[in-house]
C-alpha positions in Angstrom: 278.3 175.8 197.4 279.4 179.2 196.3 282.4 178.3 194.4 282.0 178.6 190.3 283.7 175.8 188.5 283.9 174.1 184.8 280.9 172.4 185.5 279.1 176.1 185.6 280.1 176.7 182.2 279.1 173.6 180.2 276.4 173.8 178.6 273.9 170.4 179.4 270.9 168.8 177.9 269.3 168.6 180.9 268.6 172.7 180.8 266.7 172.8 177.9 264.4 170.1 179.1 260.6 171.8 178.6 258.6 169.6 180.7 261.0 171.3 183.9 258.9 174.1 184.6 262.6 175.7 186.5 263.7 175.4 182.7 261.1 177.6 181.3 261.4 180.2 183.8 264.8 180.5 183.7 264.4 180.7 179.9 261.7 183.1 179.8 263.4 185.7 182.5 266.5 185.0 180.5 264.8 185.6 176.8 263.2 188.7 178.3 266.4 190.8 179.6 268.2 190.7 175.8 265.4 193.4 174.3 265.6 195.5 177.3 269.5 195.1 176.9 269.1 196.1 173.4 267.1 199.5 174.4 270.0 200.8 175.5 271.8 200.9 172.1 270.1 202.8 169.2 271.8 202.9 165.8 275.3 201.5 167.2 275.2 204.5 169.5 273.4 204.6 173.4 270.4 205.8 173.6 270.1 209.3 174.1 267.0 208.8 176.3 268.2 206.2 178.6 271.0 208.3 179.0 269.2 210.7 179.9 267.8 208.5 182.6 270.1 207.8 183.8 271.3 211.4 184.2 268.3 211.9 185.8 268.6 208.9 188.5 271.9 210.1 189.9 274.1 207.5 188.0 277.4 209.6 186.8 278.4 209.6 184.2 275.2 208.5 182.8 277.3 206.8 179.7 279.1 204.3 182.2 276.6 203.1 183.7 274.5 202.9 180.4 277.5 200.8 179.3 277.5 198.7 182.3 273.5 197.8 182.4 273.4 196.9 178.8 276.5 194.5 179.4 275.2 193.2 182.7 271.3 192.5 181.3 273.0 190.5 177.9 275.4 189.1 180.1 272.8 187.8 182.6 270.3 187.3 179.6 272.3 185.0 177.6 273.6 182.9 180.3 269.9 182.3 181.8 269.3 181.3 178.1 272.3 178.4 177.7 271.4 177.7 181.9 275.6 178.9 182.3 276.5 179.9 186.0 272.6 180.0 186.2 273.1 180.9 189.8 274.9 183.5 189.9 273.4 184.6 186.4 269.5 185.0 187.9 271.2 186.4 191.4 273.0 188.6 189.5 269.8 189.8 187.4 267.5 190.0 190.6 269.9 192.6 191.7 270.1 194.5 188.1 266.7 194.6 188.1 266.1 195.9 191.7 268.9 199.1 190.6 266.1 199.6 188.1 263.6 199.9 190.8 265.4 202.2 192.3 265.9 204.5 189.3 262.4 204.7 188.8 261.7 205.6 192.5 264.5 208.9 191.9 263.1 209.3 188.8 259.5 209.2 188.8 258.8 208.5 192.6 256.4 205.6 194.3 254.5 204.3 191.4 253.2 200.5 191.4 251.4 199.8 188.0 253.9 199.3 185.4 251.7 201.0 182.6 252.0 204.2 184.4 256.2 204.1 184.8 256.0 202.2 188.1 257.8 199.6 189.3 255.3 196.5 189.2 257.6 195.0 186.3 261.0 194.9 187.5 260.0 194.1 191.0 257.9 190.8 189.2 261.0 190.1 187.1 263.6 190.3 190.3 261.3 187.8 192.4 260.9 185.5 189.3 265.4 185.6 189.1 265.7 185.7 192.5 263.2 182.1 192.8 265.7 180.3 189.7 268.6 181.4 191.5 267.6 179.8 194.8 266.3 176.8 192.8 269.4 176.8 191.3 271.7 176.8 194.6 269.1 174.2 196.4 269.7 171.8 192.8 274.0 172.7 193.1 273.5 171.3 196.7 
């Protein structure tokens, strides 16, 4: 079912459940996006080197989309946190996160190993939201 309803936006005991291993995925990959959100602001101002980035990847003007990654990741974030719209939350930060590969590829090129600038990371983090967003739709069903 692709429709979003109340029912996406209550929060429910059954999300915070440890011993569901889909819960601590989903709160791990959620946990993990609000620091990386949080990059993108330094001293109540964006960061002139993610900006820069940006520049750099083709995304004009660089302060928009700054704007609009740092919304999208705590958006996404929080709600894989409180398990909210937890579908479209871990769909929508598979696809955040593989922009991000793509931005490295026009910044820095082909590049695998995450300790050297590549892309290992975000491509990891996509599958990992793009698995609790399946699990997710197959649990709606």
């Amino acid at each position: 079912m692709l429709s979003i309803t109340k029912k996406d936006f209550v929060l429910q005991r059954k999300n915070f459940q440890l011993q569901n291993p889909w819960n601590i995925l989903r709160l791990i990959a959620g946990a993990f996006f609000i620091p990386h959100a949080l990059s993108k602001v330094v001293n109540g101002a964006l960061n002139p080197g993610i900006v820069g980035f940006f520049d750099k990847a083709g995304f004009h003007p660089p302060e928009f989309w700054v704007t609009l990654a740092f919304l999208a990741e705590m958006v996404c974030g929080i709600a894989l946190i409180l398990g909210i719209c937890t579908r479209f939350a871990a769909l929508g930060a598979g696809f955040t996160l593989l922009i991000a590969v793509y931005a490295l590829q026009v910044v820095k090129g082909f590049g695998w190993l995450w300790n050297f600038g590549g892309y290992e990371y975000p491509v990891f983090w996509a599958i990992v939201c793009f698995s609790v967003s399946i699990h997710a739709f197959q649990e709606r069903r």
